[in-house]
Biopython code that builds the backbone (N, CA, C, O; Angstrom):
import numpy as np
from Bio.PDB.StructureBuilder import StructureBuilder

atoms = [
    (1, "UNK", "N", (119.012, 96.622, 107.051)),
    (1, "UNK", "CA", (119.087, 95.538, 106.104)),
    (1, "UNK", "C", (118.678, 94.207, 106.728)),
    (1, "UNK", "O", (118.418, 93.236, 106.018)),
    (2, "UNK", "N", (118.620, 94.166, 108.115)),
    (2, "UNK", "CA", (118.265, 93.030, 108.987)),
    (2, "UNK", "C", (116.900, 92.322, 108.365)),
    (2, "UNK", "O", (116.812, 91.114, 108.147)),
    (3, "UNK", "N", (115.853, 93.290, 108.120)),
    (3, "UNK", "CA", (114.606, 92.902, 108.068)),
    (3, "UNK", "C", (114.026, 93.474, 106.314)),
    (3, "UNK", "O", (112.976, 93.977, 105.914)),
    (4, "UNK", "N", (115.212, 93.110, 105.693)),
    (4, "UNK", "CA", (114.801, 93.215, 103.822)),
    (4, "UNK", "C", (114.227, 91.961, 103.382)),
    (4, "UNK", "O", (113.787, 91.932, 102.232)),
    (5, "UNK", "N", (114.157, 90.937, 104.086)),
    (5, "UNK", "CA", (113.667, 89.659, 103.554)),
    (5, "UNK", "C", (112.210, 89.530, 104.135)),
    (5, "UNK", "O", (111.518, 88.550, 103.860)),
    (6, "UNK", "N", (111.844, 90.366, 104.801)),
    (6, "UNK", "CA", (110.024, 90.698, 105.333)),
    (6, "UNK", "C", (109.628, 91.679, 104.759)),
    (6, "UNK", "O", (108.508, 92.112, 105.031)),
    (7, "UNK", "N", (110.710, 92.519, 103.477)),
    (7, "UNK", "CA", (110.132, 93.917, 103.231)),
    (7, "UNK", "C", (108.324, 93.383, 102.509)),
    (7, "UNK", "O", (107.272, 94.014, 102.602)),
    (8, "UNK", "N", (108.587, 92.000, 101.817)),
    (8, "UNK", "CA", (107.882, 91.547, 100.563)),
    (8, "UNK", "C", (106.692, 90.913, 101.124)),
    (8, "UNK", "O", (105.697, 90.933, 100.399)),
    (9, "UNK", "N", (106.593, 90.377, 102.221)),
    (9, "UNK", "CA", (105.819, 89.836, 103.017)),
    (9, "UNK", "C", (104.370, 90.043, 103.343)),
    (9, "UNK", "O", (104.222, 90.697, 104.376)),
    (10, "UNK", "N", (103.186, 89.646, 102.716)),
    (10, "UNK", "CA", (101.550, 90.001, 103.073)),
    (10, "UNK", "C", (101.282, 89.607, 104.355)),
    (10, "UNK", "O", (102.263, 89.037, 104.834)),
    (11, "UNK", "N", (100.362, 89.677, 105.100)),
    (11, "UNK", "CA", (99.650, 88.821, 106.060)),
    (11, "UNK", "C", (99.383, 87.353, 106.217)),
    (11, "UNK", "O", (99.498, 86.661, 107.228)),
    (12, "UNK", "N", (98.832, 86.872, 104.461)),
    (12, "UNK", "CA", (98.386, 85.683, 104.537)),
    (12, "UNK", "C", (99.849, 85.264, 104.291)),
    (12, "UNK", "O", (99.957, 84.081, 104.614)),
    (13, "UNK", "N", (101.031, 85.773, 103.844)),
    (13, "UNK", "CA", (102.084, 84.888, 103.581)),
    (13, "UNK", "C", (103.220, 84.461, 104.561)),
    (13, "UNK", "O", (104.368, 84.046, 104.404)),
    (14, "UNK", "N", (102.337, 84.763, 105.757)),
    (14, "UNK", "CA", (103.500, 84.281, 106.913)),
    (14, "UNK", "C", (103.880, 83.720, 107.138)),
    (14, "UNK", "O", (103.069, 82.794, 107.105)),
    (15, "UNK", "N", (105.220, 83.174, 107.629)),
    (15, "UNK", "CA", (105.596, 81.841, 108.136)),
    (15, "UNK", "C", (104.809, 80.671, 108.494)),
    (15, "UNK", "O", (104.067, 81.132, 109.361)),
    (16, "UNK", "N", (104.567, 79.669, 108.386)),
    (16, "UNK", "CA", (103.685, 78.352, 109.034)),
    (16, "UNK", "C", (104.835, 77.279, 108.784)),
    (16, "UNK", "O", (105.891, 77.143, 108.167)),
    (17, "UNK", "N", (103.897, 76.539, 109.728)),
    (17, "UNK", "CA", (104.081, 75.291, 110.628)),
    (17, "UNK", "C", (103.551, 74.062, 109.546)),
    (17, "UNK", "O", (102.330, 73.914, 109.578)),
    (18, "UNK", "N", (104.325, 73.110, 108.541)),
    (18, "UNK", "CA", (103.697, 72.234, 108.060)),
    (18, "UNK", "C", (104.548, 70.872, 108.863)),
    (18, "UNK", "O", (105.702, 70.642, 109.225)),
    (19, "UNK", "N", (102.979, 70.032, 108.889)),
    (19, "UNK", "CA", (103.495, 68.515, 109.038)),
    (19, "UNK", "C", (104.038, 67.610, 108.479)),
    (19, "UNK", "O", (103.443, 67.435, 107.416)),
    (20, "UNK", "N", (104.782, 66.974, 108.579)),
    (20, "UNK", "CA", (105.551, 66.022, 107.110)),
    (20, "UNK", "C", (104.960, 64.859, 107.676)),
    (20, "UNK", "O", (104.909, 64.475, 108.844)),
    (21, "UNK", "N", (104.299, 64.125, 106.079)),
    (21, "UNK", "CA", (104.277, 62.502, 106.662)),
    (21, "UNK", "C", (105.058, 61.803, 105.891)),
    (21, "UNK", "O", (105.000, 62.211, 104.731)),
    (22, "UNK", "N", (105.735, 60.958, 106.035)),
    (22, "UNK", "CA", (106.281, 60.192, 104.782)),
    (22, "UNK", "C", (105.709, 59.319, 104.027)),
    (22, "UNK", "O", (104.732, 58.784, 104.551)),
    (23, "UNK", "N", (105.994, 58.948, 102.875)),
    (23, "UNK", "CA", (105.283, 57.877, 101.978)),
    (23, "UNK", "C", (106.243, 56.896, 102.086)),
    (23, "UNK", "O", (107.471, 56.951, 102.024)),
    (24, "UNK", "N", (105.143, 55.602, 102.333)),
    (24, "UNK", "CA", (105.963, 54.481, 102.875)),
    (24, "UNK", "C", (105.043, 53.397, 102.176)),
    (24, "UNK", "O", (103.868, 53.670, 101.932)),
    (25, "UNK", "N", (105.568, 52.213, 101.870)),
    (25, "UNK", "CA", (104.986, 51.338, 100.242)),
    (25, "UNK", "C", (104.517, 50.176, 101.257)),
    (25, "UNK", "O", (105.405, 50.047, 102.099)),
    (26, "UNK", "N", (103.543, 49.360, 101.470)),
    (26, "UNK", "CA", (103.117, 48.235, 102.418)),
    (26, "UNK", "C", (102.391, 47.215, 101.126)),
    (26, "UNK", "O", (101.827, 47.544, 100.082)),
    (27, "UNK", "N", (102.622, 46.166, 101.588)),
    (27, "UNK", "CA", (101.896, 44.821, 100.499)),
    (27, "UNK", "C", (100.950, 44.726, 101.236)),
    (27, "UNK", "O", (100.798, 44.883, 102.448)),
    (28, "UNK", "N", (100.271, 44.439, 100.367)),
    (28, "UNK", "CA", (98.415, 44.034, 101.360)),
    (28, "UNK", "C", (98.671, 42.464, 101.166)),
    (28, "UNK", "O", (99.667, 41.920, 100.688)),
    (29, "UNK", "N", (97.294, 41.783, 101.757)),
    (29, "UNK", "CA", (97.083, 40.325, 101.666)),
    (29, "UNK", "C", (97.096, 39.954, 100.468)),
    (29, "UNK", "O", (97.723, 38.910, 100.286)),
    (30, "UNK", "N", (96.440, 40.619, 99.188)),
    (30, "UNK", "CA", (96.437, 40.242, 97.903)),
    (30, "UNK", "C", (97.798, 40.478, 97.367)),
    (30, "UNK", "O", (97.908, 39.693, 96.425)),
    (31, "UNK", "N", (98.952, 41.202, 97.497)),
    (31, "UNK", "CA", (100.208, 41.188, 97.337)),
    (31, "UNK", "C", (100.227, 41.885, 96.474)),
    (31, "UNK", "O", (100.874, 41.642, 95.455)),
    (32, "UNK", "N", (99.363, 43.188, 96.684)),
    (32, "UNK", "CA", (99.533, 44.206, 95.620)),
    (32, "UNK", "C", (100.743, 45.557, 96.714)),
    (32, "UNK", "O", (101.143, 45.786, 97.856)),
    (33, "UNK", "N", (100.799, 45.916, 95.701)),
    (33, "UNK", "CA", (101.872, 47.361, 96.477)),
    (33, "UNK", "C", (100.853, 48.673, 97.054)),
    (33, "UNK", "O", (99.999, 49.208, 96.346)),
    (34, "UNK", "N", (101.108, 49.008, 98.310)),
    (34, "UNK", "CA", (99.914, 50.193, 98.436)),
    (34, "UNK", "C", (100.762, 51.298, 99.220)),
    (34, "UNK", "O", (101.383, 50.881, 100.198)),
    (35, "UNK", "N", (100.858, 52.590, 98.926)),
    (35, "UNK", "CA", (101.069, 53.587, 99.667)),
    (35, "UNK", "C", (100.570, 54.269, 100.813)),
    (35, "UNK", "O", (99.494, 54.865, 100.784)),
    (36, "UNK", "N", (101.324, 54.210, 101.855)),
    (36, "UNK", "CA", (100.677, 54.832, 103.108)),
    (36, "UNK", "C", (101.519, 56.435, 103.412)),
    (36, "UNK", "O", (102.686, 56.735, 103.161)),
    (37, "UNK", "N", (100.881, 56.919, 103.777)),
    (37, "UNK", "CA", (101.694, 58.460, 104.063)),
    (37, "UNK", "C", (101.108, 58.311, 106.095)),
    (37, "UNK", "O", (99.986, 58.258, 106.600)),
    (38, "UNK", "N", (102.880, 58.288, 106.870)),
    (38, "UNK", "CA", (102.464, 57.924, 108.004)),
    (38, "UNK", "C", (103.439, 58.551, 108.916)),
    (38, "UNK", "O", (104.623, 58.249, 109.071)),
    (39, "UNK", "N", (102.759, 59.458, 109.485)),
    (39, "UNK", "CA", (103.495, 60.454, 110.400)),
    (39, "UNK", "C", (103.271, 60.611, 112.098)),
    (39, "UNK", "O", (102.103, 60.400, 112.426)),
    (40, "UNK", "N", (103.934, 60.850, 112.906)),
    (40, "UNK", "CA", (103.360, 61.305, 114.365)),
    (40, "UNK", "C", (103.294, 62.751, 114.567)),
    (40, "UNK", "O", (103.007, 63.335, 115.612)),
    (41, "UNK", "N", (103.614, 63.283, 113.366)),
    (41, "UNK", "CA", (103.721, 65.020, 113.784)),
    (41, "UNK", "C", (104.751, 65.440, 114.380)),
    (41, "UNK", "O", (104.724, 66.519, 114.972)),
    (42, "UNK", "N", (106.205, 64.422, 114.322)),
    (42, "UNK", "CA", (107.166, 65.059, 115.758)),
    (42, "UNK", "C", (108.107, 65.979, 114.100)),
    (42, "UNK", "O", (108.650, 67.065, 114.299)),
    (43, "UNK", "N", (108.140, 65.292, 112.538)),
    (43, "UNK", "CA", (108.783, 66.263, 111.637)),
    (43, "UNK", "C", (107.917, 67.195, 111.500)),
    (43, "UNK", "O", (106.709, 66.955, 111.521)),
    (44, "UNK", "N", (108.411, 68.384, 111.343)),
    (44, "UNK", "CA", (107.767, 69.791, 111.033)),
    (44, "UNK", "C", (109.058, 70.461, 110.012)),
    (44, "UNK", "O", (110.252, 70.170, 110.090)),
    (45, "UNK", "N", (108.192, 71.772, 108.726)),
    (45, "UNK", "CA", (109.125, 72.290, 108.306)),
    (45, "UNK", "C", (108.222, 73.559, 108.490)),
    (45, "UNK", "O", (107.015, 73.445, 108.702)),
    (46, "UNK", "N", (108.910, 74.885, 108.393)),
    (46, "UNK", "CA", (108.155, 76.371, 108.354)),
    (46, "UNK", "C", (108.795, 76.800, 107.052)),
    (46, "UNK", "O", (109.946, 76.751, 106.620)),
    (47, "UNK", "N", (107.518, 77.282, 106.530)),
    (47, "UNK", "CA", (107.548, 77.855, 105.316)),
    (47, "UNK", "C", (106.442, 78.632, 104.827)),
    (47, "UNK", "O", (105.410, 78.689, 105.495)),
    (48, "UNK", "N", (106.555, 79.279, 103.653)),
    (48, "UNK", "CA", (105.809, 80.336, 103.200)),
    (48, "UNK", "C", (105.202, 79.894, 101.651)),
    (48, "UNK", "O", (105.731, 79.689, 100.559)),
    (49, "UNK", "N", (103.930, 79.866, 102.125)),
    (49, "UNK", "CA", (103.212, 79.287, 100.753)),
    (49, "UNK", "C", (102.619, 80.334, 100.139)),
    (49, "UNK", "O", (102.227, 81.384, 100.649)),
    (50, "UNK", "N", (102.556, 79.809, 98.452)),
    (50, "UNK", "CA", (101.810, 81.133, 97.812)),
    (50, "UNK", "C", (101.282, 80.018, 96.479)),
    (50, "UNK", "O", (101.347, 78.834, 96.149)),
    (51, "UNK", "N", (100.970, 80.772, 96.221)),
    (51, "UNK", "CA", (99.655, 80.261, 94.409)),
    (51, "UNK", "C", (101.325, 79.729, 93.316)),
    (51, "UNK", "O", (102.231, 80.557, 93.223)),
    (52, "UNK", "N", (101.419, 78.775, 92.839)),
    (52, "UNK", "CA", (102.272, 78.679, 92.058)),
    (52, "UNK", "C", (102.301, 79.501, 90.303)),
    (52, "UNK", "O", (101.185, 79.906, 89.978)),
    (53, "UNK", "N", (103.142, 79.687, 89.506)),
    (53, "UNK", "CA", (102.708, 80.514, 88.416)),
    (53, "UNK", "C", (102.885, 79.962, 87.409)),
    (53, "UNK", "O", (103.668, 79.012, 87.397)),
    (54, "UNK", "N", (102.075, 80.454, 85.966)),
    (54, "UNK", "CA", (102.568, 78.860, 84.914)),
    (54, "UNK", "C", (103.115, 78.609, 84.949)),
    (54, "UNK", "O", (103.232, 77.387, 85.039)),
    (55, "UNK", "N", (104.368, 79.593, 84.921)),
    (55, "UNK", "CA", (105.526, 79.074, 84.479)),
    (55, "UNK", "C", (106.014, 77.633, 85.537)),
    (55, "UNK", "O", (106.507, 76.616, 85.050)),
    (56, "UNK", "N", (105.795, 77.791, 86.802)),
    (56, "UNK", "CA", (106.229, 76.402, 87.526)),
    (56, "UNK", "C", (105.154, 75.306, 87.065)),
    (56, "UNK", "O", (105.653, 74.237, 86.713)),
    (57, "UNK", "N", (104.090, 75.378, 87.023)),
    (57, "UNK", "CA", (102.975, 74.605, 86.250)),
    (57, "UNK", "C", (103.308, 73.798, 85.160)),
    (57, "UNK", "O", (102.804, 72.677, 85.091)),
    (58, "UNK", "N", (103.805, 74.051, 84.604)),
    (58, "UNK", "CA", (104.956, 73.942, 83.036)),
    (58, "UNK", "C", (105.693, 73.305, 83.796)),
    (58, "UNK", "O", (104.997, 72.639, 84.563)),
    (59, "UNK", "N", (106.813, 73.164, 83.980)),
    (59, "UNK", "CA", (108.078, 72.796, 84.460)),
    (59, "UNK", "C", (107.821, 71.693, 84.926)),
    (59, "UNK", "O", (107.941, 70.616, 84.342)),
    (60, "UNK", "N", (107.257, 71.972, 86.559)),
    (60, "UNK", "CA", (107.049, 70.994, 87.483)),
    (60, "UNK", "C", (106.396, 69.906, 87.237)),
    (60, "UNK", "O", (106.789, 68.763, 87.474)),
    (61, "UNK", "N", (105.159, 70.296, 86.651)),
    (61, "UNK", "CA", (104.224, 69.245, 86.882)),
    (61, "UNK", "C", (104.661, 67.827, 86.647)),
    (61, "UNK", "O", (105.831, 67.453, 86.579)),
    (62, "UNK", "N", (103.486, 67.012, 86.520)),
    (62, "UNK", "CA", (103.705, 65.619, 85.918)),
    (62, "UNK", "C", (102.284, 65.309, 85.456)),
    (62, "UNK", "O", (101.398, 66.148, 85.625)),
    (63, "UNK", "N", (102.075, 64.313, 84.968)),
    (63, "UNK", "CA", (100.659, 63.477, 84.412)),
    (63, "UNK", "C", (100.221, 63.540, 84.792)),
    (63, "UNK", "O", (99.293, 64.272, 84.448)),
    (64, "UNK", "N", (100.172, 62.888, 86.096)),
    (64, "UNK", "CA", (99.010, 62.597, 87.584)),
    (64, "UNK", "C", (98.812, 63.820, 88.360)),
    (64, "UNK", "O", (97.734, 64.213, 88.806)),
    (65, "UNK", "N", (100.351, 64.581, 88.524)),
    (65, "UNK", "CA", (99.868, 65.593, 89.475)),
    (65, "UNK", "C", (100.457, 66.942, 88.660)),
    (65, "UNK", "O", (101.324, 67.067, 87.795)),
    (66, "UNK", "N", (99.447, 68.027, 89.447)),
    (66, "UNK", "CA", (99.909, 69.555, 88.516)),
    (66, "UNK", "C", (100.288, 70.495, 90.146)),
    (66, "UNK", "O", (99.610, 70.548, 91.173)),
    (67, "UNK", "N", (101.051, 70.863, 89.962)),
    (67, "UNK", "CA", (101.590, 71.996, 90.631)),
    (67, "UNK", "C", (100.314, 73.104, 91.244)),
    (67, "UNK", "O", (99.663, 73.459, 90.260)),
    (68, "UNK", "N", (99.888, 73.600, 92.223)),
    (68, "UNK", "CA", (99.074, 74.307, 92.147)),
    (68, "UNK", "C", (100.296, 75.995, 93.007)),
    (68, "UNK", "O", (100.443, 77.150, 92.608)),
    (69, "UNK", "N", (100.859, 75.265, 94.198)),
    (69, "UNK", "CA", (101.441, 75.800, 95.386)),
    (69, "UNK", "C", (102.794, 75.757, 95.095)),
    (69, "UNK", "O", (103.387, 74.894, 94.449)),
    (70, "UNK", "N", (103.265, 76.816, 95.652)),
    (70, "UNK", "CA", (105.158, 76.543, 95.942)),
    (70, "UNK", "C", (105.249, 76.812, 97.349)),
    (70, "UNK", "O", (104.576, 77.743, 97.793)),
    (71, "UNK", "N", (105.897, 76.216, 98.033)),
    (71, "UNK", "CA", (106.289, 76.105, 99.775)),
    (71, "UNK", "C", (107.996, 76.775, 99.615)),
    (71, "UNK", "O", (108.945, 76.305, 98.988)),
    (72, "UNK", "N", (107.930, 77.694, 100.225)),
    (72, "UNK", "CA", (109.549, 77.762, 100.184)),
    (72, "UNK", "C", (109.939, 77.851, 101.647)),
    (72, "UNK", "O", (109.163, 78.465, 102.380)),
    (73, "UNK", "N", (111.393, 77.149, 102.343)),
    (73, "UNK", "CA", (111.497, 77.132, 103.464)),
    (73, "UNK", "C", (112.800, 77.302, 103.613)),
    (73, "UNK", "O", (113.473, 76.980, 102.634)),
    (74, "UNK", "N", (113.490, 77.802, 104.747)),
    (74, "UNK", "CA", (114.919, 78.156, 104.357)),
    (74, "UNK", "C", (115.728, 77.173, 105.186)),
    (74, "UNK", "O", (115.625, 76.966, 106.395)),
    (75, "UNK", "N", (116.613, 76.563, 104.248)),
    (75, "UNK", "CA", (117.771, 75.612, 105.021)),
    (75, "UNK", "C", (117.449, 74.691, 104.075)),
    (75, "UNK", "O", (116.633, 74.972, 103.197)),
    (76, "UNK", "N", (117.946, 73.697, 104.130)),
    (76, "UNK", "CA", (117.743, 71.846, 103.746)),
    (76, "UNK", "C", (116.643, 71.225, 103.486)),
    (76, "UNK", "O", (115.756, 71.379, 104.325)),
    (77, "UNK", "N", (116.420, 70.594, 102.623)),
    (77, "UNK", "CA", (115.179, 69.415, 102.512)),
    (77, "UNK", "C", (114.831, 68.959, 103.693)),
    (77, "UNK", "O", (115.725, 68.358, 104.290)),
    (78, "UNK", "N", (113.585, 69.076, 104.337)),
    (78, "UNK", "CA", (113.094, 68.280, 105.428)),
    (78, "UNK", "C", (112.223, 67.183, 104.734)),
    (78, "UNK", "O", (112.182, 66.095, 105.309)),
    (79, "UNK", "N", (111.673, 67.297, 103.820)),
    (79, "UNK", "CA", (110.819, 66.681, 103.196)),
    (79, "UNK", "C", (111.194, 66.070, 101.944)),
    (79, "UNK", "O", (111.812, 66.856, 101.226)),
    (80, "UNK", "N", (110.981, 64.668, 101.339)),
    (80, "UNK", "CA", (111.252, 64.248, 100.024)),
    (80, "UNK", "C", (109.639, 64.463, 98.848)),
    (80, "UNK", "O", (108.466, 64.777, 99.051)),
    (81, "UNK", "N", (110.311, 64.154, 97.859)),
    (81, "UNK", "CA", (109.483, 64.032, 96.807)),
    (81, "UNK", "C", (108.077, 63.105, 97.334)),
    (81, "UNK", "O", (108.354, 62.917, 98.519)),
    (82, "UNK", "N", (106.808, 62.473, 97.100)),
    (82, "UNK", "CA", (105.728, 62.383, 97.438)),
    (82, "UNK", "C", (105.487, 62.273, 98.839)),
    (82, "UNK", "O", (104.604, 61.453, 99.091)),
    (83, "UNK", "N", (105.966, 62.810, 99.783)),
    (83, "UNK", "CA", (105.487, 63.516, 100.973)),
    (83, "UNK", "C", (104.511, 64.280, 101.105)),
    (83, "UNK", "O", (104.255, 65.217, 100.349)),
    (84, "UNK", "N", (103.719, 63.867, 102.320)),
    (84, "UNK", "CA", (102.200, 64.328, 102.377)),
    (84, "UNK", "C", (102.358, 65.719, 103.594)),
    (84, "UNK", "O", (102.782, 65.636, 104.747)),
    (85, "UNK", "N", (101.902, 66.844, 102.927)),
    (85, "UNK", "CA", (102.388, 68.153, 103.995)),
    (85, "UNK", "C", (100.853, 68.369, 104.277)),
    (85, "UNK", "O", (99.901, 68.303, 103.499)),
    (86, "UNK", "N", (100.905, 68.676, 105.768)),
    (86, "UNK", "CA", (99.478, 69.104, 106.379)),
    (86, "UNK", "C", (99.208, 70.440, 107.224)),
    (86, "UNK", "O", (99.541, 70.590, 108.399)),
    (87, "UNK", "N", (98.652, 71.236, 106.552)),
    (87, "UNK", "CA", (98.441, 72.905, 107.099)),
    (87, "UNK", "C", (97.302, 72.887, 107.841)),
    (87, "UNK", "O", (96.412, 72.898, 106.991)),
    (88, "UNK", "N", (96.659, 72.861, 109.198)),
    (88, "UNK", "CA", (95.226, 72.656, 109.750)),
    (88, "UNK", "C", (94.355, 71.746, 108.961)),
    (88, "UNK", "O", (94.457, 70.519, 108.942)),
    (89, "UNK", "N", (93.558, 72.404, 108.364)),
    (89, "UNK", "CA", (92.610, 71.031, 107.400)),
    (89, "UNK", "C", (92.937, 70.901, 105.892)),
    (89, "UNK", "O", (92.217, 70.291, 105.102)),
    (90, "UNK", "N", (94.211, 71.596, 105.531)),
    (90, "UNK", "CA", (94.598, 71.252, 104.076)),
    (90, "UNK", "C", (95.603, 70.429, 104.197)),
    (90, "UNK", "O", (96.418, 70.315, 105.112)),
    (91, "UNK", "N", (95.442, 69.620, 102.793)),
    (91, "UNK", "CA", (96.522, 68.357, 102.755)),
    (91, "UNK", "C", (97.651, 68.911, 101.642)),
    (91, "UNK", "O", (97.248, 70.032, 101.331)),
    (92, "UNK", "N", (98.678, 68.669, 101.030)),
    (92, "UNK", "CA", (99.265, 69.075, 99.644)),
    (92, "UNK", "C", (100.406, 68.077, 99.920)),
    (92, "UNK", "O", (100.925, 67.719, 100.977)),
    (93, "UNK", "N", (100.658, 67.701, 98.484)),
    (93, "UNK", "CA", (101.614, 66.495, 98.179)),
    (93, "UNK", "C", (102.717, 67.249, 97.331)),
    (93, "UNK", "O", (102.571, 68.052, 96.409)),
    (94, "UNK", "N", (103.787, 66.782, 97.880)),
    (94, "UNK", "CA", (105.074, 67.680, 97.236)),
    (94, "UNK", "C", (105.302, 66.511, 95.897)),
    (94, "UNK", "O", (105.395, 65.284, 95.889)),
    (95, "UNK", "N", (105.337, 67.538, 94.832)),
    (95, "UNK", "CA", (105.550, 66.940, 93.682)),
    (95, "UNK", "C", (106.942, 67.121, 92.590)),
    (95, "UNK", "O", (107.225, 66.522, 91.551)),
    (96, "UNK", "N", (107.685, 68.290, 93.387)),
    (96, "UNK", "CA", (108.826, 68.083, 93.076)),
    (96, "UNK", "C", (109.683, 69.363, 93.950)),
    (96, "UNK", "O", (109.115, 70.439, 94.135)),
    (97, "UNK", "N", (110.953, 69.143, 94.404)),
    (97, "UNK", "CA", (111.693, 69.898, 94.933)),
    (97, "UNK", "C", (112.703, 70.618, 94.643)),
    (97, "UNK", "O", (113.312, 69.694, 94.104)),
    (98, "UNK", "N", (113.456, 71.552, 94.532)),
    (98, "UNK", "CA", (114.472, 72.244, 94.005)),
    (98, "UNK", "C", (115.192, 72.945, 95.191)),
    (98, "UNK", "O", (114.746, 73.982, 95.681)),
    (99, "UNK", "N", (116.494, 72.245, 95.699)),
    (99, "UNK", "CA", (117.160, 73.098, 96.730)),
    (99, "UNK", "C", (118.349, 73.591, 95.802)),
    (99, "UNK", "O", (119.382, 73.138, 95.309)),
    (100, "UNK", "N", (117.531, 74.930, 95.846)),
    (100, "UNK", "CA", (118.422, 76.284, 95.503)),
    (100, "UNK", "C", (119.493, 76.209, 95.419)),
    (100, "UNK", "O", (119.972, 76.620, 96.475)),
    (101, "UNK", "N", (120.866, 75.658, 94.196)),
    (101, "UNK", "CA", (121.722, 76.135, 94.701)),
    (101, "UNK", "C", (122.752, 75.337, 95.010)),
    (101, "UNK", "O", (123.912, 75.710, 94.837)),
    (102, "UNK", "N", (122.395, 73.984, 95.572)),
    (102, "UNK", "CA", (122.587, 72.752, 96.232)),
    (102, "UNK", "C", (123.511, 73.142, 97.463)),
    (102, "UNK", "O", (124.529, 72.528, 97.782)),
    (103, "UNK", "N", (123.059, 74.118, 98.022)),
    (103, "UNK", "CA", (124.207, 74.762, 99.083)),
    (103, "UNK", "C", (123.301, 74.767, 100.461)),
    (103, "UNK", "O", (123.669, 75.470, 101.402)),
    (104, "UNK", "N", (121.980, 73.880, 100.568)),
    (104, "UNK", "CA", (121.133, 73.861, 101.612)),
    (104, "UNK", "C", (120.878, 75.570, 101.957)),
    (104, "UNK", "O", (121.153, 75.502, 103.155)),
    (105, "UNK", "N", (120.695, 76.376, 101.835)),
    (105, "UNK", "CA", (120.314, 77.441, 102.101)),
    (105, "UNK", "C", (118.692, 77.889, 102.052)),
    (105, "UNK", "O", (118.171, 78.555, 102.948)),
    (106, "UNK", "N", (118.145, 77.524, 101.132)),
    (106, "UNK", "CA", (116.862, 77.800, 100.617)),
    (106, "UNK", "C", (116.140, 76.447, 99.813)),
    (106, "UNK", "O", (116.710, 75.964, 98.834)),
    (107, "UNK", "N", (115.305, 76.086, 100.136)),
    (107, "UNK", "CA", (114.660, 75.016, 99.547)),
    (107, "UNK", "C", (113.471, 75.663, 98.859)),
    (107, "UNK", "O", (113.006, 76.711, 99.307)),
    (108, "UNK", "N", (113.027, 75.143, 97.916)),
    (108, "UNK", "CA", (111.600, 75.219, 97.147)),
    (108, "UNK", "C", (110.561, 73.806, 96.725)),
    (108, "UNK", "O", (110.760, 73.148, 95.704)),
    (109, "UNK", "N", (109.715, 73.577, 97.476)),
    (109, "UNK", "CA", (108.715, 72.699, 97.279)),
    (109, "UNK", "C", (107.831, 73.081, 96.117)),
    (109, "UNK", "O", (107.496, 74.265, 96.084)),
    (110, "UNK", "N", (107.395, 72.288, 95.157)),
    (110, "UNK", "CA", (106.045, 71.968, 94.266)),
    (110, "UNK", "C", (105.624, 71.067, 94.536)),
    (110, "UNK", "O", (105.976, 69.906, 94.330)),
    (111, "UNK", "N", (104.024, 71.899, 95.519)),
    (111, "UNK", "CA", (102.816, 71.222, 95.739)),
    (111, "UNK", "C", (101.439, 70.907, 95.122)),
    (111, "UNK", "O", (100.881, 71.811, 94.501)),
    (112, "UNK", "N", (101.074, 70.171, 95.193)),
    (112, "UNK", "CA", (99.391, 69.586, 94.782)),
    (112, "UNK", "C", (98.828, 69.851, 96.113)),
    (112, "UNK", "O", (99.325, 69.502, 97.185)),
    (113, "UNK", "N", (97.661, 70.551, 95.917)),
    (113, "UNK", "CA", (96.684, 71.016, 97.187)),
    (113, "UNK", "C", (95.825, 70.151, 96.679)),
    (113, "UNK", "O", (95.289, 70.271, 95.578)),
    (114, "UNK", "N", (95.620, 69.035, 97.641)),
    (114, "UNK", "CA", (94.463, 67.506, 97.309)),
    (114, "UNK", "C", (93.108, 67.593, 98.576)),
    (114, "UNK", "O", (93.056, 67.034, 99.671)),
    (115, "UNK", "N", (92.362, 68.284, 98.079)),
    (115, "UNK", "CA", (91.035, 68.536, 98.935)),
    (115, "UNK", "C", (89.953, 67.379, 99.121)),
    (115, "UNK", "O", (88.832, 67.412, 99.629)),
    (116, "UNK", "N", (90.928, 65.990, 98.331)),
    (116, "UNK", "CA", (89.746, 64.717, 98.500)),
    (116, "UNK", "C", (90.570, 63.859, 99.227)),
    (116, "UNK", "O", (90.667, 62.646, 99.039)),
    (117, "UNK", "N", (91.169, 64.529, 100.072)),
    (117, "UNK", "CA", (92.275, 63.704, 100.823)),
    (117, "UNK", "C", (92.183, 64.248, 101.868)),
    (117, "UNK", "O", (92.072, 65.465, 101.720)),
    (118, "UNK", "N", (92.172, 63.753, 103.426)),
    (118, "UNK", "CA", (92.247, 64.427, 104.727)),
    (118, "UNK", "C", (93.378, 63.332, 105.486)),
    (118, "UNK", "O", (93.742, 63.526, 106.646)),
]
sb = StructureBuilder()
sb.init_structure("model")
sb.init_model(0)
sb.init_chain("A")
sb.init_seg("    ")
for serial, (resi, resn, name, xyz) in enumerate(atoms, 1):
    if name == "N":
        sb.init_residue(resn, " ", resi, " ")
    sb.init_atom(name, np.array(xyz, "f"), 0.0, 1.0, " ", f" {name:<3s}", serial, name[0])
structure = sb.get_structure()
C-alpha cells in the first residue's frame, strides 16, 4: 500500500521542480501601478502537472485568464494567487488555488501556460 499513490502515475507526469516568483506592484515615474514577478529561485514547490478539464475551465477561470493546467503538490501553499511558476522554458501563472480540505495536506494550483512570456 506504500506505493498506491504512483499506482496512477505516466512518465510525463512525474514529480518536478517549479520556480515561484512573486508578484510584487512597483510605481513607475509616471505614477502608474506596474507588476513585477521577482524571484532568485531559492522558493521551489514539486508537483505534478497535467492538461486541466472543462470542468476546472468552468469553475476556475476568470476574464483575463483561462485555466489551461492543474499543478497539484502535496502539503501547504507555497505559492499565492498571481504567482509566476517556471518549468525549464515554460512560464504558467497560477490563477486560482484550492488547498484541499484546509488541512494543508494536498494543494491544487489553476494555471495559465503564457508562451508570450519568458
Amino acid at each position: 500500500m506504500i506505493n498506491a499513490r504512483f499506482m496512477y502515475l505516466r512518465p510525463g507526469n512525474l514529480f518536478k521542480d517549479f520556480v515561484v516568483e512573486s508578484n510584487t506592484q512597483t510605481v513607475t515615474s509616471t505614477g502608474r501601478v506596474a507588476s513585477v514577478h521577482a524571484g532568485d529561485g531559492s522558493v521551489t514547490l514539486r508537483g505534478c502537472l497535467a492538461d486541466s478539464t472543462d470542468e476546472d475551465k468552468k469553475s476556475h477561470s476568470t476574464q483575463e485568464h483561462t485555466v489551461t493546467h492543474t499543478i497539484v503538490q502535496q502539503g501547504p501553499p507555497k505559492a499565492k494567487r498571481t504567482d509566476k511558476l517556471i518549468l525549464g522554458d515554460r512560464v504558467f501563472y497560477i490563477v486560482d488555488i484550492d488547498d484541499t480540505g484546509s488541512l494543508g495536506v494536498t494543494t491544487i494550483y489553476y494555471a495559465e501556460e503564457r508562451r508570450d512570456v519568458k
